[in-house]
C-alpha positions as CSV (number, residue, x, y, z in Angstrom):
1,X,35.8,49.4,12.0
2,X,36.5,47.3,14.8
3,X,32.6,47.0,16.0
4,X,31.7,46.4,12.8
5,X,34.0,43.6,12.6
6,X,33.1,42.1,15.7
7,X,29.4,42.1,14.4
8,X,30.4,40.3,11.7
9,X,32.1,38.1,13.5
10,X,29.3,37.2,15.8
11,X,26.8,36.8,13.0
12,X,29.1,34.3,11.7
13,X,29.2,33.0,15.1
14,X,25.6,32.4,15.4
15,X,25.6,31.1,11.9
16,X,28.1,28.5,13.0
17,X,25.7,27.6,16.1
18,X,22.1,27.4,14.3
19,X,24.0,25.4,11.6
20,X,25.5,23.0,13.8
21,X,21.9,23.2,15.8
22,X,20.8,21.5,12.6
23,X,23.6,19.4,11.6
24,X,21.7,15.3,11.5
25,X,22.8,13.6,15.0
26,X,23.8,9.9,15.0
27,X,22.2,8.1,18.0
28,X,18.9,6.8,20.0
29,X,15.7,4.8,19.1
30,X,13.1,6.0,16.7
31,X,10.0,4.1,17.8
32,X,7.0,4.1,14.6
33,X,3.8,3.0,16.4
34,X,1.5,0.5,14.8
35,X,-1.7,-0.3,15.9
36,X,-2.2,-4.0,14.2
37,X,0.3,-7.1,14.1
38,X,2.8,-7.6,11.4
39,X,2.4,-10.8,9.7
40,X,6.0,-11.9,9.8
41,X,6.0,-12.5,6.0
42,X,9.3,-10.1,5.1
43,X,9.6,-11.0,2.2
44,X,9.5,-7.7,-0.8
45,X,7.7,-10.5,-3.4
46,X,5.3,-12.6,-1.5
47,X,4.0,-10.1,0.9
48,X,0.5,-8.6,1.0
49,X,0.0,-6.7,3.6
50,X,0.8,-3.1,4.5
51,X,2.4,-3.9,7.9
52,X,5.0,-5.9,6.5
53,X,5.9,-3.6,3.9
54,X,6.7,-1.2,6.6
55,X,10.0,-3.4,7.6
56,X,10.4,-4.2,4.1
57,X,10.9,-0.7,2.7
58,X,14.0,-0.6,5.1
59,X,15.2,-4.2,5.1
60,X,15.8,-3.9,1.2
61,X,16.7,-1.7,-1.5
62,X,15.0,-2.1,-4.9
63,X,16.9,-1.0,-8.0
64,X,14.7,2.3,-7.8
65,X,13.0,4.4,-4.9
66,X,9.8,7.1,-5.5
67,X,10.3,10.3,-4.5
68,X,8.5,12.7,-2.8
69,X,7.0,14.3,-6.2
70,X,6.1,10.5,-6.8
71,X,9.2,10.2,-9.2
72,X,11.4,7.0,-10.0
73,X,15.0,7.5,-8.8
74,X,18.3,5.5,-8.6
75,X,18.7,3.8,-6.0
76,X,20.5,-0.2,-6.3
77,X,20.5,1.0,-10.1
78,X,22.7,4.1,-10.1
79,X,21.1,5.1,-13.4
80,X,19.2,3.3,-16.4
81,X,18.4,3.6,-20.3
82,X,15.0,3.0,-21.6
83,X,15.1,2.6,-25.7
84,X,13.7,4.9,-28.1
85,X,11.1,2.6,-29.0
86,X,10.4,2.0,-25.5
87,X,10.8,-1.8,-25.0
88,X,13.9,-2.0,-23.1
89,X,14.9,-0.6,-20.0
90,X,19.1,-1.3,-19.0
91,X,19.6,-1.0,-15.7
92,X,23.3,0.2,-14.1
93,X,23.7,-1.3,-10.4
94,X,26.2,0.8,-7.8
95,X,29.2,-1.8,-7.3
96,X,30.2,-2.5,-3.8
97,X,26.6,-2.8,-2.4
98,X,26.6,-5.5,0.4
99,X,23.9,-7.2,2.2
100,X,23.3,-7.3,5.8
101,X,25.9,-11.0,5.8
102,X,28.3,-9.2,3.8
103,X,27.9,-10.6,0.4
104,X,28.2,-8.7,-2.7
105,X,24.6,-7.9,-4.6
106,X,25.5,-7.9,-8.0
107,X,22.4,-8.2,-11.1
108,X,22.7,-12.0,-10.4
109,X,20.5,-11.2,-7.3
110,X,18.1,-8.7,-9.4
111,X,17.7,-11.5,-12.2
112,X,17.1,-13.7,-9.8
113,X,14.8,-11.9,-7.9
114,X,11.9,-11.2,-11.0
115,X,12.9,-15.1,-12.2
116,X,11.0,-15.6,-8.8
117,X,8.3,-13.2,-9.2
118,X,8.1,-15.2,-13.1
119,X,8.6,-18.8,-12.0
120,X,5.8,-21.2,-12.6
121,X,5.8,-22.5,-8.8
122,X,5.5,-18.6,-7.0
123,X,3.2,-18.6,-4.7
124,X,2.3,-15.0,-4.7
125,X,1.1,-12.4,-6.5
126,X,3.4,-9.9,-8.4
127,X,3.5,-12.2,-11.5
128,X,0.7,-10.0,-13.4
129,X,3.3,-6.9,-12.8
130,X,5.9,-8.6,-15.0
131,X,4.3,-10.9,-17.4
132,X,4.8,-8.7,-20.6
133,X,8.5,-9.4,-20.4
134,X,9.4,-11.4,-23.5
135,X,9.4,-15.3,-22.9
136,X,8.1,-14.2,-19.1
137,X,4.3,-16.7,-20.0
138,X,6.4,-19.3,-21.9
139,X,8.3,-19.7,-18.5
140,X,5.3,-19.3,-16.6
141,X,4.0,-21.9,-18.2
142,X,6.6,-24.5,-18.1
143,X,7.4,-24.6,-21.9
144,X,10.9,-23.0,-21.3
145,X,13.9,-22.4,-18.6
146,X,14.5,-19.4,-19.5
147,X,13.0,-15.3,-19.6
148,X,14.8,-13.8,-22.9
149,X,13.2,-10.4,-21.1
150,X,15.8,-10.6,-18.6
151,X,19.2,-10.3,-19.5
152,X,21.8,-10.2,-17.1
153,X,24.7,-8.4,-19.4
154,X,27.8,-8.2,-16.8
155,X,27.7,-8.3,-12.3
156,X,26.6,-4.5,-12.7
157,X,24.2,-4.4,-15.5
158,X,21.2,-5.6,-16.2
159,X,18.5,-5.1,-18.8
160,X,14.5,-6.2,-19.0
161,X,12.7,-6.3,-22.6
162,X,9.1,-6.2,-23.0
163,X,7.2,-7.0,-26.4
164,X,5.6,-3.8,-26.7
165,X,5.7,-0.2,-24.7
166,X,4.5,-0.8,-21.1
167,X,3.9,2.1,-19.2
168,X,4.1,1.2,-15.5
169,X,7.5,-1.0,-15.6
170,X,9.8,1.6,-14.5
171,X,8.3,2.3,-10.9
172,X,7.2,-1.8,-10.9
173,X,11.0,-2.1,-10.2
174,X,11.0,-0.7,-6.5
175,X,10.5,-4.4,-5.4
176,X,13.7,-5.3,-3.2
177,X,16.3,-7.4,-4.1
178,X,16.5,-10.9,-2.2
179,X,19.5,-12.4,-1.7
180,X,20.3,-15.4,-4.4
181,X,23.3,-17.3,-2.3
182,X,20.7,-17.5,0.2
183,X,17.2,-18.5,-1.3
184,X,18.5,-20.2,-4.9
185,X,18.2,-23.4,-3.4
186,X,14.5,-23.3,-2.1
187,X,12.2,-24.8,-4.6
188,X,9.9,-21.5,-5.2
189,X,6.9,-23.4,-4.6
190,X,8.4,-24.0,-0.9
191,X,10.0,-20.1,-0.3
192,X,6.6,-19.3,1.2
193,X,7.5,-21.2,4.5
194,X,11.1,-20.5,4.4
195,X,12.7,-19.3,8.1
196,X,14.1,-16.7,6.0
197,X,10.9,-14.5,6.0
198,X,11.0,-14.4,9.6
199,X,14.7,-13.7,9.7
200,X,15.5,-11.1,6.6
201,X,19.1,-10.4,5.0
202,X,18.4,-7.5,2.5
203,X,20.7,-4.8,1.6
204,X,18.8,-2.3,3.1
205,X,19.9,0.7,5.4
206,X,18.7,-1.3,8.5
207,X,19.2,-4.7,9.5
208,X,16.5,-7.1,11.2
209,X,17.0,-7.7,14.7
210,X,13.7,-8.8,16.7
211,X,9.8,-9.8,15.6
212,X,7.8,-10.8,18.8
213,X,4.1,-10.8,17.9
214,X,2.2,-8.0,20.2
215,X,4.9,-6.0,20.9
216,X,7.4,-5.1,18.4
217,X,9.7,-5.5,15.6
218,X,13.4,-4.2,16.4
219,X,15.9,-2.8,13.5
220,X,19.5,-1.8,13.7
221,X,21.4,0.7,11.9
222,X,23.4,-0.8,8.3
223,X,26.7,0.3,9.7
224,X,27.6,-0.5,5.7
225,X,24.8,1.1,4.1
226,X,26.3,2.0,0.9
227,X,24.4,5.7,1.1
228,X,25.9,6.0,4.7
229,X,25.0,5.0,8.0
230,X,21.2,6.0,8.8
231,X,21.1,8.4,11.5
232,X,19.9,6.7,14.1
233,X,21.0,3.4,16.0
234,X,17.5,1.8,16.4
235,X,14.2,1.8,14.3
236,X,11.5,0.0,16.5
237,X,8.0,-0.7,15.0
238,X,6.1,-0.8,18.3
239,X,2.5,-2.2,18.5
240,X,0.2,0.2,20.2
241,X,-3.5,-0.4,20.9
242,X,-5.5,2.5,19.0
243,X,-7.6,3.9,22.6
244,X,-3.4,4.1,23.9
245,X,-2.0,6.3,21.4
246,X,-2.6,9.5,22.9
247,X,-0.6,7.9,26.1
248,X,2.1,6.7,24.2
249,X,2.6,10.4,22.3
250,X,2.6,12.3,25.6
251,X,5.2,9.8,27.2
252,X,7.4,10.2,24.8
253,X,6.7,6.1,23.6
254,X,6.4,6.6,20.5
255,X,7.4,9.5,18.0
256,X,5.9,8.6,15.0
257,X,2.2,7.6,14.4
258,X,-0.9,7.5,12.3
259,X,-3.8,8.9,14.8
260,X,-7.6,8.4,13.8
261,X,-9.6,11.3,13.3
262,X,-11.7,11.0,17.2
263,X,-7.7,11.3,18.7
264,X,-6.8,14.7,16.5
265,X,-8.1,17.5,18.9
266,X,-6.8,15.7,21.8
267,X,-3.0,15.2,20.0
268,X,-2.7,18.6,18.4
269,X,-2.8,20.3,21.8
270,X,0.1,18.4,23.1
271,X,3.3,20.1,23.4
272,X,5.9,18.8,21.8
273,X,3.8,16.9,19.3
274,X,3.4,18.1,15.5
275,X,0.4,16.5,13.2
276,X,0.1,15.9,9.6
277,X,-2.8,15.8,7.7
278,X,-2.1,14.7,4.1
279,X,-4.7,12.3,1.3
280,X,-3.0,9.1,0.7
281,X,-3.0,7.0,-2.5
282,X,-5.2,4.8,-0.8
283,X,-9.5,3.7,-0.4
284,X,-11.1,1.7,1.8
285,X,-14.4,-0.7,0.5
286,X,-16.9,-3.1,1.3
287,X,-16.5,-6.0,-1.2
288,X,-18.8,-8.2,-2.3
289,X,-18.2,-11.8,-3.2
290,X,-19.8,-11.7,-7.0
291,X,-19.5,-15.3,-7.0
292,X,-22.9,-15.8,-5.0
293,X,-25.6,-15.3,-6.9
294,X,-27.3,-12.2,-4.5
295,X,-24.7,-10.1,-5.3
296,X,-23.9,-11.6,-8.8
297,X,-26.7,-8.9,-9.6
298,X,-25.8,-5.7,-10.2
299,X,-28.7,-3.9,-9.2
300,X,-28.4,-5.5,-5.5
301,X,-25.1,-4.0,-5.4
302,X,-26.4,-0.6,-6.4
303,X,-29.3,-0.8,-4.3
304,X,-26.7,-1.5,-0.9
305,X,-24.7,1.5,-2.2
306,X,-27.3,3.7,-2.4
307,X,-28.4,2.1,1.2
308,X,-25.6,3.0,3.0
309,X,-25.1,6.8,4.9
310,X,-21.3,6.8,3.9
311,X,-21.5,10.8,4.0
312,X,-22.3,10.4,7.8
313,X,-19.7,7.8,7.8
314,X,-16.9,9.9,6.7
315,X,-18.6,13.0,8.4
316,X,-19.1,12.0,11.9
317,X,-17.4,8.2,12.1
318,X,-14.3,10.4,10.3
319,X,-15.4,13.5,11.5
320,X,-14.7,15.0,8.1
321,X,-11.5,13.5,7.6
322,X,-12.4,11.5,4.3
323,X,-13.5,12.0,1.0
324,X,-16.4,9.6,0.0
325,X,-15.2,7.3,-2.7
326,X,-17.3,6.2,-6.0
327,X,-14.2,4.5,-7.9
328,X,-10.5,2.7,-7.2
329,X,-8.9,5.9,-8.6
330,X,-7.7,8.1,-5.2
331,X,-8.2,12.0,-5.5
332,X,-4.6,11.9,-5.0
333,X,-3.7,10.3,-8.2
334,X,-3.5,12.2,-11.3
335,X,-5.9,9.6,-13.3
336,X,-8.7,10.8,-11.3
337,X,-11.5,11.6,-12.4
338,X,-15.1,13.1,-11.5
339,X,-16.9,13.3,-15.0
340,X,-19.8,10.8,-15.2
341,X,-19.2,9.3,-12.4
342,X,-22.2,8.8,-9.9
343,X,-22.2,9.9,-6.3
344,X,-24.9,7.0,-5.3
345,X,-25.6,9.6,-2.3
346,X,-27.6,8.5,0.4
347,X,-31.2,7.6,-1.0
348,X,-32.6,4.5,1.2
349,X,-36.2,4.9,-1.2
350,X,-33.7,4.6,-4.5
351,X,-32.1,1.4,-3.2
352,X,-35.3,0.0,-1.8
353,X,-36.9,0.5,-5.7
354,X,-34.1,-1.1,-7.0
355,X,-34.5,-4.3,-4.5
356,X,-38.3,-4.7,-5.7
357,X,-37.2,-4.1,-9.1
358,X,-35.3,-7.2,-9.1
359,X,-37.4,-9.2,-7.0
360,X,-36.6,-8.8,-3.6
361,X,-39.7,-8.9,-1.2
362,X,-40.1,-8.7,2.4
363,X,-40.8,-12.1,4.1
364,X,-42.8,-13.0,7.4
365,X,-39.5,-11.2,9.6
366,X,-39.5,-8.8,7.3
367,X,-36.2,-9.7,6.4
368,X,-35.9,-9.1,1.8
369,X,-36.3,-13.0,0.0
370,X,-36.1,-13.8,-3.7
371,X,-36.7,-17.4,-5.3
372,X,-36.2,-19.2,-1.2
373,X,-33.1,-17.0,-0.9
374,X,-32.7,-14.1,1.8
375,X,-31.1,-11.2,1.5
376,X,-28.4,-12.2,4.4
377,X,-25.1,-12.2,4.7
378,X,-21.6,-11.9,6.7
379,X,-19.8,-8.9,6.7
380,X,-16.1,-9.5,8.0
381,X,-14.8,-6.8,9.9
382,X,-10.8,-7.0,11.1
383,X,-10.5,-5.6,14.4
384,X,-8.1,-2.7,15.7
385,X,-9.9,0.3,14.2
386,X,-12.9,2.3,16.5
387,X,-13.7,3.9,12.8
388,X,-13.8,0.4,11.6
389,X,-15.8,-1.2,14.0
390,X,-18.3,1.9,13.7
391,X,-19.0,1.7,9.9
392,X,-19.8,-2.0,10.2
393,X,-22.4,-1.0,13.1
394,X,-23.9,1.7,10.5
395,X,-23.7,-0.4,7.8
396,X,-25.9,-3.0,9.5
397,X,-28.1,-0.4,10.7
398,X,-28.4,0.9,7.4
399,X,-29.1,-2.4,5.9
400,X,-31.6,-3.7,8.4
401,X,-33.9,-0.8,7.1
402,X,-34.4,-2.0,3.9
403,X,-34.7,-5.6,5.1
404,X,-31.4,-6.7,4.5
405,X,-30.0,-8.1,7.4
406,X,-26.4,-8.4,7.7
407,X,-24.2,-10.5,10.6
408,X,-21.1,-9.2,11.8
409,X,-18.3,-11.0,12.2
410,X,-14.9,-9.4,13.7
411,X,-11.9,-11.1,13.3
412,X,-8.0,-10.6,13.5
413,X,-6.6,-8.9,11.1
414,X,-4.5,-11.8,9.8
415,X,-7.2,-14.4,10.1
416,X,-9.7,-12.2,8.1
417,X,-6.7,-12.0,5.1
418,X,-6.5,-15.9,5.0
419,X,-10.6,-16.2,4.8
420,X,-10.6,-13.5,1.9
421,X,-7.5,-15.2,0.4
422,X,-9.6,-18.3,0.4
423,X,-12.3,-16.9,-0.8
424,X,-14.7,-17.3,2.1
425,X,-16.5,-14.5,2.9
426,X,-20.2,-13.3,1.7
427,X,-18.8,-9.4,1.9
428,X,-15.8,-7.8,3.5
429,X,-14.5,-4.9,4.5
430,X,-10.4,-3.8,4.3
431,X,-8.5,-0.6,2.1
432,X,-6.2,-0.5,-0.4
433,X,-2.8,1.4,-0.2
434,X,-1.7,1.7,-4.2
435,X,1.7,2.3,-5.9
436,X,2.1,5.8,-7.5
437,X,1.5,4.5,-11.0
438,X,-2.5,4.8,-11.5
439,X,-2.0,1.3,-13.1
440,X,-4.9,-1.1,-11.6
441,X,-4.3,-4.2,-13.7
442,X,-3.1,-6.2,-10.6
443,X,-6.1,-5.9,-8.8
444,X,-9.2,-5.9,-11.0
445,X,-8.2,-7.5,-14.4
446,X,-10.3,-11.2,-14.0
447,X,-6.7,-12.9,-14.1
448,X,-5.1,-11.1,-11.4
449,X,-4.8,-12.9,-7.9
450,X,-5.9,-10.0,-5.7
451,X,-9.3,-9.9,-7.5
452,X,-11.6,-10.4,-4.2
453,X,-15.2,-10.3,-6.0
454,X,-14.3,-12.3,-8.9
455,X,-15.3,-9.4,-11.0
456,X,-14.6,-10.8,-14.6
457,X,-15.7,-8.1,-17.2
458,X,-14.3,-8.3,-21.4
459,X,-14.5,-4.6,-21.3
460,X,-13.0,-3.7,-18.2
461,X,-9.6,-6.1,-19.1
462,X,-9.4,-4.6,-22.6
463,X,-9.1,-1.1,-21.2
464,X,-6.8,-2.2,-18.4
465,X,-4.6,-4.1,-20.7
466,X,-5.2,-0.6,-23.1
467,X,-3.9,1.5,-20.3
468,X,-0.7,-0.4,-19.7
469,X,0.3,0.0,-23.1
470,X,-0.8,3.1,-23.6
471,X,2.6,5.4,-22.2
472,X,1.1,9.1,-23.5
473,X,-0.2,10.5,-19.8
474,X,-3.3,12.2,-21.5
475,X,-4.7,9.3,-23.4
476,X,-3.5,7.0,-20.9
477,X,-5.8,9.7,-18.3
478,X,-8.8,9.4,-20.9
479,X,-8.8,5.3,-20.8
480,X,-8.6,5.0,-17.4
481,X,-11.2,7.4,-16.9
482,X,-13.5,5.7,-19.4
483,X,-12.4,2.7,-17.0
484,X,-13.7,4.4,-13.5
485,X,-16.9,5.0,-15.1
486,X,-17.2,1.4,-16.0
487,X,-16.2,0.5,-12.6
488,X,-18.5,3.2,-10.9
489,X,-21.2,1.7,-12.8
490,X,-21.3,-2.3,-12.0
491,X,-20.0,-1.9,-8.4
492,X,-17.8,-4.8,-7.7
493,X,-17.2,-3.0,-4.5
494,X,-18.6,-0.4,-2.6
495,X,-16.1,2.4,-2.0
496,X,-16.3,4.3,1.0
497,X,-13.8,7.2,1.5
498,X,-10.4,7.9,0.0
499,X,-7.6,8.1,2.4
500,X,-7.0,11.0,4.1
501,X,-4.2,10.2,7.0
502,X,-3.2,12.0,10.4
503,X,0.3,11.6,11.3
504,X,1.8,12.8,14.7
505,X,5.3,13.4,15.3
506,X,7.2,14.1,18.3
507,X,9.1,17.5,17.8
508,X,11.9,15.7,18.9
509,X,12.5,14.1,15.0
510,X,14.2,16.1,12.9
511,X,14.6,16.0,8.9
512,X,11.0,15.2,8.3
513,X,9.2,16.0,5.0
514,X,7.3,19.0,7.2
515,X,5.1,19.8,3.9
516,X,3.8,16.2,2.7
517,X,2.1,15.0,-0.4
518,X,0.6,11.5,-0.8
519,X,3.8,9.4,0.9
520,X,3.3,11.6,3.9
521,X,6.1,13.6,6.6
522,X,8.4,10.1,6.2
523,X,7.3,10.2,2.0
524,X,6.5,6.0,2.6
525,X,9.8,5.2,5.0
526,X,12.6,6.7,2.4
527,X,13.6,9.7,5.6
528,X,13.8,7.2,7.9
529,X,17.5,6.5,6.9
530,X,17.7,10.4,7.2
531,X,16.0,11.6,10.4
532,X,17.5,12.1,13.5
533,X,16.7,12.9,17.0
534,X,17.4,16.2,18.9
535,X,18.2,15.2,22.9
């Protein structure tokens, strides 16, 4: 009786110890290597690129978060309504939520924060994600001073009306909440350079310390966070040259980072080091500017698809981690869809018919001409990525066989964003990271700002606009499948691969997401406020 006893006891015992083995740790730095320059725009509504986002997602809270099953959940809002007929969602906020200066964010700041995203000065471009609210174009427009949509009902509630059933507005409301005692002031038209950007107040579980450009951005733990402290003291994004990654992991520099596909043998031997391989909600592209009259022709852009070896690209460049794109609709989404779409696979004779088909004849270099015009053009390439830099060499190579001749042009990431913003390029090259709703109104309907080829197409808005009202998942499947095929078919872009990412972690991070789906081991940066380090 009494050795059986003192088994139990020291089961319970070493019980006690794993369990406390496991318990989260407060304490240390939790460095997230990036290989390319935030912007410094930290700003949840007027930001556009990815590296931002990364200190946005834990500067601010939005009213909801997604999940790792890709799920809305509560988050500012503690729960919310939607109506029967589906035209209303009501919104309940936490109470006691503070931001980083101490102030109470009440649905003041939430109203004021879409008013922004709805005002007829904003400067960027979210407004397309909102504009079925009722009154929200009337506003837009200047023909009223008010968004009847957007109801602020008491400090704590808070309720948005559409006209009719719009399928992606729940998850559209993950945007972070800005502070309105802070930026109500501003004219909108001048929040774009506002010191604030550079200096954020969210209400987020970490609080903005330090941005110096080439080196890092520094966090520190929301001792307030109305969820609880985060784990650790210090979140540091820290810039990391690509060819230096393998360094950094093995010196214990960085413990979190996305490796390219030449860098994966080499990491996944390293003790101590854990990688992820998960598909993204994300594609990468070559666009062409459709407002120049070589590529204004369809067949030229069919004929450069069909031109261009992207199965070696993903095979070797990637070295199989890839999946060669034909649409805007990842693998990863549940809107995908294979049936009638064409593979344009490799077939330099195919794309060379096509070229003489419309015209396109060698002149005295050899290089293709049509009408005086020659098939030549800029292809802008932002530096930081090997992978990159090697698809633009194979492209060109590609190209120069069929007498196209194509001039590279590398360029800072940044830099490259303002020439495509301003429309100056002949063809680019960048990716897409998309939100978990397959909604792609805000990128390719012909009013929407992020429309790079100035692809306008009657049939292509009426089925985005059918797809957003559309909230049944099957028929809502069905358009935007009819809408890939339409897409797959005129070529606004070429798509090269779907996103497949390699994420290494240092052993040393506990509480990861150690089975990932499309967010990946962090699922986007919701376990960062989570994880903690083992000594």
């Amino acid at each position: 009786m009494r050795r059986w006893l003192m088994v139990v006891l020291l089961l319970l015992c070493l019980s006690v110890a794993a369990a406390a083995q496991e318990a989260p740790k407060q304490g240390g730095t939790f460095r997230y290597g990036i290989t390319v320059n935030p912007r410094g725009m930290f700003n949840p509504i007027l930001y556009t690129e990815v590296y931002d986002g990364l200190v946005i997602d834990v500067v601010y809270d939005g009213l909801i978060y997604i999940d790792r099953n890709l799920q809305p959940q509560p988050r500012i809002a503690k729960s919310w309504e939607i109506s029967e007929d589906g035209t209303e969602i009501t919104f309940y906020l936490h109470e006691g939520i503070k931001f980083h200066d101490g102030v109470e964010l009440t649905a003041k700041d939430v109203a004021f924060t879409y008013m922004t995203i709805l005002h007829p000065e904003y400067t960027g471009v979210r407004y397309s994600n909102f504009n079925m609210l009722v009154g929200a174009k009337d506003y837009k427009e200047g023909k009223t001073d008010t968004v009847p949509g957007i109801e602020v009902i008491d400090d704590y509630t808070i309720k948005f009306k559409v006209e009719e059933p719009h399928a992606p507005l729940l998850v559209s409301f993950g945007y972070g909440i800005l502070p309105a005692h802070l930026l109500e002031d501003i004219p909108v038209g001048e929040l774009e350079q506002a010191p604030f950007n550079l200096n954020p107040i969210g209400s987020g579980p970490f609080k903005f310390v330090e941005f110096l450009t080439d080196q890092h951005v520094i966090l520190e733990a929301n001792e307030d966070y109305f969820l609880g402290r985060p784990n650790i003291d210090t979140l540091v994004y820290q810039k990391v040259a690509q060819d230096a990654i393998p360094i950094y992991l093995q010196q214990n520099r960085v413990d979190y980072v996305a490796i390219s596909a030449d860098q994966f043998a080499q990491v996944d031997a390293m003790e101590g080091i854990d990688t992820y391989v998960y598909e993204e909600l994300s594609y990468n592209y070559i666009c062409f500017n459709m407002r120049q009259e070589r590529f204004a022709d369809r067949a030229v852009r069919q004929a450069i698809t069909y031109g261009f070896d992207r199965q070696t690209y993903v095979d070797i460049i990637r070295e199989g981690f890839g999946i060669v794109a034909n649409a805007p609709m990842p693998t990863a989404s549940w809107a995908y869809t294979s049936e009638g779409i064409d593979t344009y696979d490799y077939n330099p004779e195919r794309a060379a018919e096509l070229l003489a088909e419309a015209g396109w004849q060698p002149g005295p270099d050899g290089v293709l001409e049509k009408d005086g015009m020659r098939l030549e053009f800029e292809f802008l390439v932002p530096e930081g990525s090997r992978q990159t830099e090697q698809m633009a060499l194979l492209f060109q190579q590609n190209m120069e066989d069929l007498g196209i001749k194509v001039n590279l042009v590398f360029m800072e990431f940044s830099a490259a964003v303002d020439r495509v913003d301003a429309r100056e390029f002949d063809t680019f090259t960048m990716g897409w990271s998309l939100g978990v709703d397959p909604d792609p109104y805000g990128i390719w309907h012909s009013t929407s700002l992020w429309n790079d080829p100035g692809f306008y197409n009657d049939e292509s808005d009426r089925l985005l606009e059918a797809g957003r009202r559309e909230t049944d998942p099957a028929k809502r499947k069905e358009i935007y499948g009819e809408w890939q095929r339409l897409i797959n078919r005129e070529l606004p872009t070429m798509f090269l691969s779907y996103g497949v990412t390699i994420s290494a972690v240092n052993q040393r991070v506990k509480g990861i997401d150690t089975d990932p789906g499309p967010l990946g081991p962090l699922v986007g940066r919701e376990l960062v406020r989570t994880i903690w380090l083992e000594d």
